[in-house]
N, CA, C and O atoms as CSV, one atom per row, in Angstrom:
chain,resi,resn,atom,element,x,y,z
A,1,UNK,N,N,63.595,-38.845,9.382
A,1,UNK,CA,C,63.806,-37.461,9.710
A,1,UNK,C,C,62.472,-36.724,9.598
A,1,UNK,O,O,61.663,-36.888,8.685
A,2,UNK,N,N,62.343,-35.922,10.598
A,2,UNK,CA,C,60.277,-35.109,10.566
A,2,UNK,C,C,61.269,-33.603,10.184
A,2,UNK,O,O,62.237,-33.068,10.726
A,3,UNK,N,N,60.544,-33.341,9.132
A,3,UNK,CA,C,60.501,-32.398,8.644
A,3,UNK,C,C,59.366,-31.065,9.364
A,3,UNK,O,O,58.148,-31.245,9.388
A,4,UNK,N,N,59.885,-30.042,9.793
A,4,UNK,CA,C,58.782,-28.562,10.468
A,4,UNK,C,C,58.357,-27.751,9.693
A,4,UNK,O,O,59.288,-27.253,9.061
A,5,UNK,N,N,57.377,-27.351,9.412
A,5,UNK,CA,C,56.586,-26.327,9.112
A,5,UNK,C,C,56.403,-25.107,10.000
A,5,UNK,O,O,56.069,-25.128,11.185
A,6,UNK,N,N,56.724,-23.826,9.106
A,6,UNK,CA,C,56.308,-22.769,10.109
A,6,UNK,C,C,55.475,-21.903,9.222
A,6,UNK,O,O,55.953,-21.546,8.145
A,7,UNK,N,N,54.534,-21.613,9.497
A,7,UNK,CA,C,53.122,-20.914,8.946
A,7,UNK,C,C,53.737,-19.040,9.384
A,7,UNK,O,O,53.422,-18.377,10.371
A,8,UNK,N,N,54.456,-18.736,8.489
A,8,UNK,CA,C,54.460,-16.885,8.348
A,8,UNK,C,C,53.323,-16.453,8.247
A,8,UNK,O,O,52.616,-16.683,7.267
A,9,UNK,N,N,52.981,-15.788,9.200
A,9,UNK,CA,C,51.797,-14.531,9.232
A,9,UNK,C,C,51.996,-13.259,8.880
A,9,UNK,O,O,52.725,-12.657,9.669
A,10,UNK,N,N,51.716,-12.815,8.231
A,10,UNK,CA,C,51.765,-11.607,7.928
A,10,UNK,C,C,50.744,-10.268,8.740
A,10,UNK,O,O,49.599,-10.721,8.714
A,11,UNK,N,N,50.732,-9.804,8.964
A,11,UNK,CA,C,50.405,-8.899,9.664
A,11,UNK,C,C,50.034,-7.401,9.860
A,11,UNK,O,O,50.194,-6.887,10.967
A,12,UNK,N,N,49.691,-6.902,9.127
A,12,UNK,CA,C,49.832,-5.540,8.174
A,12,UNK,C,C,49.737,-4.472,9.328
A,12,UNK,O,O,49.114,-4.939,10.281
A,13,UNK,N,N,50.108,-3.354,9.505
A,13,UNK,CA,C,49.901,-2.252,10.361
A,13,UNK,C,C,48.699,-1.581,9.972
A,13,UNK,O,O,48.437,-1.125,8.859
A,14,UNK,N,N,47.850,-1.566,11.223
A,14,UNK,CA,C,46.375,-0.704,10.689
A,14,UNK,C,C,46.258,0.252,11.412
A,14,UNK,O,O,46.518,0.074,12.602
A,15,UNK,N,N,45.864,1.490,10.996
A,15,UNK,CA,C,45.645,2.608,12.055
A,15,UNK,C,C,44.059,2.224,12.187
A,15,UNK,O,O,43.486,1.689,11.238
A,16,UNK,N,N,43.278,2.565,13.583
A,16,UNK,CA,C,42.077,2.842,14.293
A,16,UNK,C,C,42.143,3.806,14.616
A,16,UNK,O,O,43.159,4.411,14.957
A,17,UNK,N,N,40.346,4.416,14.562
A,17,UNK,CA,C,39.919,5.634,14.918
A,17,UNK,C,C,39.217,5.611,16.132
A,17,UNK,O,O,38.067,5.221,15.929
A,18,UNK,N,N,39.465,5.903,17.476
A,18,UNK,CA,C,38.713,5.703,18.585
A,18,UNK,C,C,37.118,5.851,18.486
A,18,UNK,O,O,36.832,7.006,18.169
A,19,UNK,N,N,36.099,5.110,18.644
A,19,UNK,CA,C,34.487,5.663,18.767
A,19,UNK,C,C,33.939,5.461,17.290
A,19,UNK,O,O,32.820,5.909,17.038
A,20,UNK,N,N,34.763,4.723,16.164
A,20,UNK,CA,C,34.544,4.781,14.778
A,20,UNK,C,C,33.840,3.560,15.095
A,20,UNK,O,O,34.412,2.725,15.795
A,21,UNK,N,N,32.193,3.267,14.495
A,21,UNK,CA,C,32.364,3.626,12.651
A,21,UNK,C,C,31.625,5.323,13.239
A,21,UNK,O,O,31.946,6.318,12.589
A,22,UNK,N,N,30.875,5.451,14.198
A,22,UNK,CA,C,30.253,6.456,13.636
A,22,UNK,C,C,30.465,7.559,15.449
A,22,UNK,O,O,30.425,7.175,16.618
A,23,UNK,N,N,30.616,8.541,15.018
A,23,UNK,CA,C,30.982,9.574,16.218
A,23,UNK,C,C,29.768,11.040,16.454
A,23,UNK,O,O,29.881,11.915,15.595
A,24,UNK,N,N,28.659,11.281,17.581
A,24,UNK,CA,C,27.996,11.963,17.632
A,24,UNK,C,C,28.764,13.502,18.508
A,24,UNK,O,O,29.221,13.389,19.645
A,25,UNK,N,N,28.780,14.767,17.792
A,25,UNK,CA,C,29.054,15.609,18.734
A,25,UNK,C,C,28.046,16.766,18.759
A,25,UNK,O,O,27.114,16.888,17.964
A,26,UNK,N,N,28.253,17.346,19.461
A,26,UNK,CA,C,27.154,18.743,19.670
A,26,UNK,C,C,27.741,19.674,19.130
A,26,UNK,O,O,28.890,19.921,19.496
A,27,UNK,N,N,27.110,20.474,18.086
A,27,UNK,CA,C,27.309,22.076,17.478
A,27,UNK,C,C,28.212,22.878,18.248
A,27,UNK,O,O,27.675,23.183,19.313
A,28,UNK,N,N,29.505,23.395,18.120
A,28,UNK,CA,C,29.977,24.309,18.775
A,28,UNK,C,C,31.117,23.820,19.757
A,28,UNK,O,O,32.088,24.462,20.156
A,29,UNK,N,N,30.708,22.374,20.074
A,29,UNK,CA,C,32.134,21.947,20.683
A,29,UNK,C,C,33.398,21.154,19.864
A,29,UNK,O,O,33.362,20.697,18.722
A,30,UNK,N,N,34.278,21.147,20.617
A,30,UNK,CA,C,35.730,20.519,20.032
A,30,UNK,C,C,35.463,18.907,19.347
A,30,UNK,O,O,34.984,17.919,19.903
A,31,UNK,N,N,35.877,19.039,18.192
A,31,UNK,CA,C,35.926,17.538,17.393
A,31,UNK,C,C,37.272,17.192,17.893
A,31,UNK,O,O,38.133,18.072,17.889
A,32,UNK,N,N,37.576,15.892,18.363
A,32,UNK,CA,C,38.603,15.355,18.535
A,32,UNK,C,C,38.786,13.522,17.932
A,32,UNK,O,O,38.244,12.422,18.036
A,33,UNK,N,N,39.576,13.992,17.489
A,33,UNK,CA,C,39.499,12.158,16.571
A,33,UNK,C,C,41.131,11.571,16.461
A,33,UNK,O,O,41.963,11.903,15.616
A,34,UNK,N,N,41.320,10.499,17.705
A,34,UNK,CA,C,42.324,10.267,17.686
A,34,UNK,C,C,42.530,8.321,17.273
A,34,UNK,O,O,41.906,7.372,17.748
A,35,UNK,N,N,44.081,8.345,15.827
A,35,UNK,CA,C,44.491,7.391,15.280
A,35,UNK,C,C,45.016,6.553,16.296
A,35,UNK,O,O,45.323,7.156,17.324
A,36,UNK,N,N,45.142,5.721,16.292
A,36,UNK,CA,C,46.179,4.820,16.775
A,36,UNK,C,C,46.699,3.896,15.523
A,36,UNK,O,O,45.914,3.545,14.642
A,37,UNK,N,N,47.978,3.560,15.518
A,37,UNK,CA,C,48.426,2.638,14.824
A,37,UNK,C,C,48.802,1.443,15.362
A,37,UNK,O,O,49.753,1.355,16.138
A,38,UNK,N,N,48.206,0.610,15.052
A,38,UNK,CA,C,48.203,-1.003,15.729
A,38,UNK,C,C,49.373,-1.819,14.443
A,38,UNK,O,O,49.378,-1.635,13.226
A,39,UNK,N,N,50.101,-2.555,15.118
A,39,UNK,CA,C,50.688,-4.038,14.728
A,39,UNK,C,C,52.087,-3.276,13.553
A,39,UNK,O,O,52.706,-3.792,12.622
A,40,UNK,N,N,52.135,-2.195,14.023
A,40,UNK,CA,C,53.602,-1.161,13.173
A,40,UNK,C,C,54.729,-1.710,13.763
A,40,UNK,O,O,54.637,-2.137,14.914
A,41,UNK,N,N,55.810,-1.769,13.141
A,41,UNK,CA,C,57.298,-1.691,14.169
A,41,UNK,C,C,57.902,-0.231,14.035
A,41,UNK,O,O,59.097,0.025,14.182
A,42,UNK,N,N,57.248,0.378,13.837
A,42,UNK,CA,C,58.041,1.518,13.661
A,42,UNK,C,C,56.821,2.674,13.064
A,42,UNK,O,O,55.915,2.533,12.242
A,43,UNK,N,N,57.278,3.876,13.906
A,43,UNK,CA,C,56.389,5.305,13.109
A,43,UNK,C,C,56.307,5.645,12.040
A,43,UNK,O,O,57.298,5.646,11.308
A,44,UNK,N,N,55.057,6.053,11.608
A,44,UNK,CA,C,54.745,6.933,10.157
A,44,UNK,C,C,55.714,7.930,10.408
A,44,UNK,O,O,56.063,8.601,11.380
A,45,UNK,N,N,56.149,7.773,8.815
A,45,UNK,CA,C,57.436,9.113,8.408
A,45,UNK,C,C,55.774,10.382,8.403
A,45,UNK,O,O,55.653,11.471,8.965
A,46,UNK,N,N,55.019,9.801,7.749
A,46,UNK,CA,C,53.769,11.027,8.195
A,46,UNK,C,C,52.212,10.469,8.171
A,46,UNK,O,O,52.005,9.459,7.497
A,47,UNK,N,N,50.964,11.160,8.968
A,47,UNK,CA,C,50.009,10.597,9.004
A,47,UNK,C,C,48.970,12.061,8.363
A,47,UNK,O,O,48.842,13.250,8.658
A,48,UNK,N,N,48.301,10.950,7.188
A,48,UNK,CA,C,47.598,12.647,6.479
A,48,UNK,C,C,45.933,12.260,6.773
A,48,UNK,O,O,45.453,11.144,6.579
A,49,UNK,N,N,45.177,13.462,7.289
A,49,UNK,CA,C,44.124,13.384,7.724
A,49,UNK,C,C,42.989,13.775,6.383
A,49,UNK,O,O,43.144,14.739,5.634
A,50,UNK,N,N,42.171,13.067,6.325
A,50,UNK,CA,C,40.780,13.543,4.786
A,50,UNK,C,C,39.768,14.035,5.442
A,50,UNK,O,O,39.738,13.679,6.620
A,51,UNK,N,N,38.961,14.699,5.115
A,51,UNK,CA,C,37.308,14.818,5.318
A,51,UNK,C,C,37.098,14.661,3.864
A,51,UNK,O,O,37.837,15.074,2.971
A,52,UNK,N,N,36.024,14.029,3.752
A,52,UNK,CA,C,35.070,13.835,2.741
A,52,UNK,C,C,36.248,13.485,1.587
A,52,UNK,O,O,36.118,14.180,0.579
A,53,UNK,N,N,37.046,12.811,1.558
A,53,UNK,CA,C,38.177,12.395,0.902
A,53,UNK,C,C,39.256,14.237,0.231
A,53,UNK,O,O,39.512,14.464,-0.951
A,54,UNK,N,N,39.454,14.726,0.853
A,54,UNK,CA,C,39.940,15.819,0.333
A,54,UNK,C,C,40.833,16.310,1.837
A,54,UNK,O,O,40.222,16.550,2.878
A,55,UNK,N,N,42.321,16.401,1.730
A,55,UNK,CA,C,43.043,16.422,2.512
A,55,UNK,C,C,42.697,17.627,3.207
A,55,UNK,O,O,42.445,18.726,2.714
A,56,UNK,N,N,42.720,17.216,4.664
A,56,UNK,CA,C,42.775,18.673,5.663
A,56,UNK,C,C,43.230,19.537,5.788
A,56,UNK,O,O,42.941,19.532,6.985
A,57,UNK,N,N,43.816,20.532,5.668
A,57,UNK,CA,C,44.506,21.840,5.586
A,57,UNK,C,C,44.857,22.515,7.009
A,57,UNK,O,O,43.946,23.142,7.549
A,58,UNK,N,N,45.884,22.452,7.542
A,58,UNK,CA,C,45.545,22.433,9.257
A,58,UNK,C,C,45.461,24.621,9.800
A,58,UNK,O,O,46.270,25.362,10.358
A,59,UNK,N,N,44.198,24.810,9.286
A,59,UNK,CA,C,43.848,26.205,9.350
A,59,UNK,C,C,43.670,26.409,10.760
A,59,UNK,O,O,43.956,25.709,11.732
A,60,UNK,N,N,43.090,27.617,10.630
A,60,UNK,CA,C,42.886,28.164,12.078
A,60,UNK,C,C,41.952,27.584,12.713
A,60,UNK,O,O,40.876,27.482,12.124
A,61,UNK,N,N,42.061,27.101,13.917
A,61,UNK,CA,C,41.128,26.115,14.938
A,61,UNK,C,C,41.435,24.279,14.536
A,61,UNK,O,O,40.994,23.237,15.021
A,62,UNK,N,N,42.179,24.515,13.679
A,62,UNK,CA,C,42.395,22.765,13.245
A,62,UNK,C,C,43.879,22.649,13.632
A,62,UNK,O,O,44.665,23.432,13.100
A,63,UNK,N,N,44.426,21.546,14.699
A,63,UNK,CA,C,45.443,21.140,15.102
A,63,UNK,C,C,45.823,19.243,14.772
A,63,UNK,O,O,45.051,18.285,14.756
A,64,UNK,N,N,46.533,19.277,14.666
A,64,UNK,CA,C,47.354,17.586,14.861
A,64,UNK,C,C,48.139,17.795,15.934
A,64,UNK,O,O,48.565,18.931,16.139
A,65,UNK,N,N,48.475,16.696,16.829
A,65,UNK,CA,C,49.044,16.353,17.434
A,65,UNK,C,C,49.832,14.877,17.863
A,65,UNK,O,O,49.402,13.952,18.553
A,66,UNK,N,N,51.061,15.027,17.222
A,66,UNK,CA,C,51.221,13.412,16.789
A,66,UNK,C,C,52.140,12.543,17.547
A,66,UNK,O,O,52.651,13.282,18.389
A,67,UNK,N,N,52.595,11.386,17.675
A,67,UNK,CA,C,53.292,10.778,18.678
A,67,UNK,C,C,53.723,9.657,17.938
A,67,UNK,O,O,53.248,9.489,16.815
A,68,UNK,N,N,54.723,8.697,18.488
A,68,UNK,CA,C,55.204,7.661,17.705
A,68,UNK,C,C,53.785,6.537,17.236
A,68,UNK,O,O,53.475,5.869,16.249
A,69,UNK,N,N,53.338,6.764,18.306
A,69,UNK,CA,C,52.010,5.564,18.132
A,69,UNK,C,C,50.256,6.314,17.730
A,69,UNK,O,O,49.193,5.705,17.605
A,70,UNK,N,N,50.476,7.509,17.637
A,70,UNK,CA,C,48.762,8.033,17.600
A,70,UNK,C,C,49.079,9.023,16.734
A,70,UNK,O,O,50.232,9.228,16.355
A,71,UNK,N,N,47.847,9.845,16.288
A,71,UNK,CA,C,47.412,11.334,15.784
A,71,UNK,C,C,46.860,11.370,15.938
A,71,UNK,O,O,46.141,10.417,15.640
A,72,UNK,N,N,46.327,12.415,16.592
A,72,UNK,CA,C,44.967,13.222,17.293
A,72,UNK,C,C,45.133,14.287,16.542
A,72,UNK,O,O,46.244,14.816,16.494
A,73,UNK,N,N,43.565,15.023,15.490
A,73,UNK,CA,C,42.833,15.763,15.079
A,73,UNK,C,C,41.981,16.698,15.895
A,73,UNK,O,O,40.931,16.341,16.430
A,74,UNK,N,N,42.355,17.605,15.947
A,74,UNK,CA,C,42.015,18.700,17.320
A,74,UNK,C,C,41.169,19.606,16.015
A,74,UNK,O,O,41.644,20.145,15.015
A,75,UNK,N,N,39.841,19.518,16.462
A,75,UNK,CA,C,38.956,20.873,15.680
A,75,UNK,C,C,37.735,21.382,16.112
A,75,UNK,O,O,36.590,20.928,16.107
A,76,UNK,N,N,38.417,22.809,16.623
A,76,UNK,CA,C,37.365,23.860,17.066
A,76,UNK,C,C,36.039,24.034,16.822
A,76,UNK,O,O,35.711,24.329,15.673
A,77,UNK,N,N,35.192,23.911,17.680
A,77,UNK,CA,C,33.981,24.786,17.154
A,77,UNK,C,C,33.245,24.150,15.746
A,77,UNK,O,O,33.007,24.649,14.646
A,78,UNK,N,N,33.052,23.062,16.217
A,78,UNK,CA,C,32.475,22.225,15.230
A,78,UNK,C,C,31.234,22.460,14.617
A,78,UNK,O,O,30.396,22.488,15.518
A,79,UNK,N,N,30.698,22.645,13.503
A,79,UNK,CA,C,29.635,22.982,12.653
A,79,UNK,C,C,29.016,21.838,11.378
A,79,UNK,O,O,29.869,21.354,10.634
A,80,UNK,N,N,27.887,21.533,11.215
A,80,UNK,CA,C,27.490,20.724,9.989
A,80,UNK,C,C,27.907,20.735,9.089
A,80,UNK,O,O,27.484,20.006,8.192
A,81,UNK,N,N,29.288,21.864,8.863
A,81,UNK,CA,C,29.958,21.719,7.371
A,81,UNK,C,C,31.107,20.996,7.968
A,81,UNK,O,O,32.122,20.847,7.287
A,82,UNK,N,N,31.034,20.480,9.314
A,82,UNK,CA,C,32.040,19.258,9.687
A,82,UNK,C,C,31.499,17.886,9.581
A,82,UNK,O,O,32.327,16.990,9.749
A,83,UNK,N,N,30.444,17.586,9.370
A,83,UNK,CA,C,29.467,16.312,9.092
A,83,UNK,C,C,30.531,15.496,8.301
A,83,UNK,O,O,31.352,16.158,7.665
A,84,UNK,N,N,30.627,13.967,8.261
A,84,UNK,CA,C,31.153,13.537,7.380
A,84,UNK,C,C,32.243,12.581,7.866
A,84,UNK,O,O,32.718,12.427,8.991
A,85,UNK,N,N,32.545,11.892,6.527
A,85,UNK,CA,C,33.554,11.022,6.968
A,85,UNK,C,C,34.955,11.459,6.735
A,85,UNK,O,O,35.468,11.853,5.687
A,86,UNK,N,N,35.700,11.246,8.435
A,86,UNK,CA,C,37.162,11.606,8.509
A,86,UNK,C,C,37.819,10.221,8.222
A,86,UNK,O,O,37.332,9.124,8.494
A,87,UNK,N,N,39.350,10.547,7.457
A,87,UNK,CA,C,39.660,8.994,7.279
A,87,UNK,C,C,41.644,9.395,8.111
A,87,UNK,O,O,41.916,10.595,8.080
A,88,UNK,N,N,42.398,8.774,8.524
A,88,UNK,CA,C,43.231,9.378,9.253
A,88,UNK,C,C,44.286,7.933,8.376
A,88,UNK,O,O,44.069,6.747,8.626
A,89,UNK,N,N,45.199,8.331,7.541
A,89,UNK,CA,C,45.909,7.621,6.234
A,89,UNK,C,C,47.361,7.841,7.091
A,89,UNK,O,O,47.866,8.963,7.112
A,90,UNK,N,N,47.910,6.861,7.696
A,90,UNK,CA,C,49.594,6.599,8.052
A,90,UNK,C,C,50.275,6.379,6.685
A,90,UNK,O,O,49.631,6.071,5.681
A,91,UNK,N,N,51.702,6.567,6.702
A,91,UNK,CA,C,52.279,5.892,5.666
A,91,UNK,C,C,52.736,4.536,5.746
A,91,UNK,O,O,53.078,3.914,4.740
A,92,UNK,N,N,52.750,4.210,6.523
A,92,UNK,CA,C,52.756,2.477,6.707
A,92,UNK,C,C,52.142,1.583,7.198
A,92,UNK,O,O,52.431,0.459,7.610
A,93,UNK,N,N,50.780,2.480,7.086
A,93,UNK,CA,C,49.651,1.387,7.534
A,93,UNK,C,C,48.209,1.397,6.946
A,93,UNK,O,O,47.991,2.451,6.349
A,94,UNK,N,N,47.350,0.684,6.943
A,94,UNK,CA,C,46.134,0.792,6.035
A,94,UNK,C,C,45.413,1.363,7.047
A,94,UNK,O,O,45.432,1.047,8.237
A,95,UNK,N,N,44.444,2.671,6.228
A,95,UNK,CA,C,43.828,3.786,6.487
A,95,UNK,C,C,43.097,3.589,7.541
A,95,UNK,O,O,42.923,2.395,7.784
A,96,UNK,N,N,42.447,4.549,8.485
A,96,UNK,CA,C,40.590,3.782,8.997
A,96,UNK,C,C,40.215,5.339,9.240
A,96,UNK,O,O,40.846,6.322,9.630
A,97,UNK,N,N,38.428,5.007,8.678
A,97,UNK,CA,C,37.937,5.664,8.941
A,97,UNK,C,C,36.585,6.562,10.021
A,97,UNK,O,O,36.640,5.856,11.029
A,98,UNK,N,N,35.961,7.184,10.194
A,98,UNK,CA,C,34.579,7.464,10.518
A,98,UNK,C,C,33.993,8.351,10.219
A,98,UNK,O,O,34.409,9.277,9.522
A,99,UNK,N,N,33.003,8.247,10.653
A,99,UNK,CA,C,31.689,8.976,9.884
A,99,UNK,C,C,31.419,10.002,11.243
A,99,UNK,O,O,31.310,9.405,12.314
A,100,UNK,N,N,31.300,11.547,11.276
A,100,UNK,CA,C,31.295,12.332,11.971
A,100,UNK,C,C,30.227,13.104,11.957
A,100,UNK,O,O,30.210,13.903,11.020
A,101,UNK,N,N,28.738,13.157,13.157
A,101,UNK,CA,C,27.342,13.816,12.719
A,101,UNK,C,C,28.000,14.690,13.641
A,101,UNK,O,O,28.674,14.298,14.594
A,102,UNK,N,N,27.730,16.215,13.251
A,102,UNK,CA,C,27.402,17.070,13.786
A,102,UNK,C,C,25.985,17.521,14.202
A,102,UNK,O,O,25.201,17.458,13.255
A,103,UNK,N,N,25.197,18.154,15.871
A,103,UNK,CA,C,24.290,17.665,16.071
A,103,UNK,C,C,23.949,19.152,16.253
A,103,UNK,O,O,24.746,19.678,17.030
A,104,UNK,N,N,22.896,20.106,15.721
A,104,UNK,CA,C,22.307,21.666,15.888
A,104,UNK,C,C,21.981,21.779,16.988
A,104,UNK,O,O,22.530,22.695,17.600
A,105,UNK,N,N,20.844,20.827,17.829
A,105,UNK,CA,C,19.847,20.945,18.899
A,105,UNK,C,C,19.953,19.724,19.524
A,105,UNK,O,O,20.665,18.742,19.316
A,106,UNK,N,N,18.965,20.024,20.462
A,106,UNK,CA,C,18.161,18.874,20.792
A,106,UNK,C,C,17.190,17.937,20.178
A,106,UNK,O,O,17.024,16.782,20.570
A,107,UNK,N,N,16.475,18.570,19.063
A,107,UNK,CA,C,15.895,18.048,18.063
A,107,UNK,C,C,16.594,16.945,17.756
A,107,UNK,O,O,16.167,15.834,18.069
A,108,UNK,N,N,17.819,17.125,17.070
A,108,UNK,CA,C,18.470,16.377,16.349
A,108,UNK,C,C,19.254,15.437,17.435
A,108,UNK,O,O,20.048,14.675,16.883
A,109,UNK,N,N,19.218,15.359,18.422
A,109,UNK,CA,C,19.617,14.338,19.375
A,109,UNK,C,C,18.402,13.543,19.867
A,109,UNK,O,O,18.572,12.415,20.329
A,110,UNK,N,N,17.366,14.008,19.797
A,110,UNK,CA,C,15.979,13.083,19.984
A,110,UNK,C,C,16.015,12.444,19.104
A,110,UNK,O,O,16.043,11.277,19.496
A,111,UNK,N,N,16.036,12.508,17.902
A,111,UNK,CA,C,16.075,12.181,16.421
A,111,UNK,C,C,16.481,10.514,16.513
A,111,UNK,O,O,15.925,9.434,16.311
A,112,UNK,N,N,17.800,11.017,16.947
A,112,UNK,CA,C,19.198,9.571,17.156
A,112,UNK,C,C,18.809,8.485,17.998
A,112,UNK,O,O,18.902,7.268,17.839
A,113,UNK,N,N,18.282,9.290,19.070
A,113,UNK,CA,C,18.072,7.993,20.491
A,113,UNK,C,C,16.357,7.358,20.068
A,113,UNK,O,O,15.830,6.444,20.702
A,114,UNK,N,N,15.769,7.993,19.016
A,114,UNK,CA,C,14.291,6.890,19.165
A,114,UNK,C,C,14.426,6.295,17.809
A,114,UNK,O,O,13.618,5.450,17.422
């Protein structure tokens, strides 16, 4: 009699951050940073967004917009006190993050490309 083996994989649900590890925008325009949740059977009961590890507060000019499979982080008028790493935390899936430069000038975009 041959005895079968079946090798269980496990598989964990991970959210991704589109353009992560690291995301360049220009002073003054819209930050947009959208999750996806990969390898889930099912939606976050909720998805909580960090900067600089300290939960987002969805104030004026800061939106979510969420769906069974994504969250998108909608934020206005972006400034260097937006610099930093966003991390976008599902409840049933392991976190992901990126690192977000906010850019003043042109200076600071010459800076990047040499």
């Amino acid at each position: 009699m041959e005895e079968s083996y079946f090798d269980i994989i496990d598989i964990q649900a991970q959210a991704e951050i589109q353009g992560a590890p690291e995301l360049y925008i220009r002073a003054g325009s819209l930050l947009r940073l959208v999750c996806t949740l990969k390898h889930s059977t099912e939606p976050p009961a909720f998805v909580f967004w960090f900067h600089e590890q300290r939960m987002i507060n969805y104030d004026q000019g800061i939106s979510v917009v969420e769906s069974r499979s994504s969250s998108i982080l909608h934020l206005q008028d972006a400034d260097k006190s937006h610099n930093g790493n966003y991390t976008c935390s599902p409840s049933n899936a392991v976190p992901a993050s990126i690192n977000v430069h906010v850019l003043n000038a042109t200076a600071d975009l010459k800076s990047i490309s040499s």
